[in-house]
N, C-alpha and C positions, 0 to 999 in steps of 0.2 A: 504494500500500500504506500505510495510516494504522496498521499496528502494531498495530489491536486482535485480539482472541484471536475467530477466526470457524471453530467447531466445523464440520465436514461436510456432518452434520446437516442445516443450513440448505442447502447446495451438493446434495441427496439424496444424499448419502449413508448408507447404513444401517451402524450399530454390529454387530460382534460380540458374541455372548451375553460372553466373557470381557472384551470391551473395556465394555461397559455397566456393568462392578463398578469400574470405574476412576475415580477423580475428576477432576473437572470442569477443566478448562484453567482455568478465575476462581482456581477453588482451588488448583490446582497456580501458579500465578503468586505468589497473596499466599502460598500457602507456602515459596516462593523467597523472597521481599521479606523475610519476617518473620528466615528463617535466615540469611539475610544481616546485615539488621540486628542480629542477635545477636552474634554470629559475629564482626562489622566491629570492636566495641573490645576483642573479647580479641586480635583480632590486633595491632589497632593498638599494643596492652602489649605484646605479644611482641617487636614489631619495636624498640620502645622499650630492652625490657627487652635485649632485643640487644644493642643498641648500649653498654649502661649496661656490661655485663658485657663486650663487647670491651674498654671502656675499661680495665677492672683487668684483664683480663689479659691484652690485648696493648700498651696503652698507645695504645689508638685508636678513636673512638666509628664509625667506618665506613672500611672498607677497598675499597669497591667491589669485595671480593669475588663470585665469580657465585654461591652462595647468598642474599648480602645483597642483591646489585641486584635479583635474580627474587622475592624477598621484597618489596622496596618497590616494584619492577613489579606483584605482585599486588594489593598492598595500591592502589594505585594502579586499577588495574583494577574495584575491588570500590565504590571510592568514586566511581568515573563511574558506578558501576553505579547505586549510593547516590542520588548526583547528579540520574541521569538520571529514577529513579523519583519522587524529591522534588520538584524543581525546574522540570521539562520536564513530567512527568508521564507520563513513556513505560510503557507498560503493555504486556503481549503480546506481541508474538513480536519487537519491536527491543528491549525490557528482555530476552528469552529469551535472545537472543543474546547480547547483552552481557554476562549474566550466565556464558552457557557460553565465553565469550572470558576470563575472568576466572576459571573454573573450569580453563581448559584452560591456563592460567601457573600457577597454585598446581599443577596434576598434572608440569606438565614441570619445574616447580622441584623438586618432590617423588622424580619418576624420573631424570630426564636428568642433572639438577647432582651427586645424589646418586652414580650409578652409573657415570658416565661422564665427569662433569664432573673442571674439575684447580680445588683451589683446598684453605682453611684448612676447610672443610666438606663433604669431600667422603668420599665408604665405597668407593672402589675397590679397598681394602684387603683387603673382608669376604672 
């Protein structure tokens, strides 16, 4: 498996009339790449910006809190993603993946830590 994006098509497969209005896997790829790449330094300020505001008001720039670790886990995640597409040059469906590995820690940071989680950032409250 070399990772590149190999539509159906080519395998004979025939598209659905509704799946035919869908864009192209080339495009659905660089449109990951591109919203990532956006995306990667406003997070990167958040996690930053975290840390700066832990520091005033609890007197601590990282607690290993489980919001703050699944935050720098993602952020961590998005930049092998980053990585992998710059550097290696992985395209297709091992970037897909990687990308949906790194999409599925920002969701469980988002649901799990939030709802269920015990720590300084957590809404078990609501």
């Amino acid at each position: 498996m070399t990772g590149e994006i190999k539509p159906r098509e080519s395998q004979g497969w025939q598209r659905t009339a509704w799946a035919k209005s869908l864009p192209t896997l080339e495009y659905l790829d660089q449109l990951s790449y591109r919203l990532v790449a956006f995306v990667f330094p406003l997070w990167s300020f958040a996690v930053i910006a975290g840390a700066i505001w832990a520091e005033s008001a609890w007197g601590r720039y990282w607690g290993w809190d489980p919001k703050e670790t699944w935050a720098f886990i993602t952020w961590v995640a998005y930049a092998a993603y980053l990585h992998a597409r710059v550097t290696i040059g992985w395209r297709g469906r091992r970037a897909a993946w990687l990308c949906l590995f790194a999409g599925s820690t920002f969701l469980f940071n988002y649901v799990y830590v939030n709802i269920w989680g015990s720590g300084k950032h957590t809404y078990t409250g609501l």
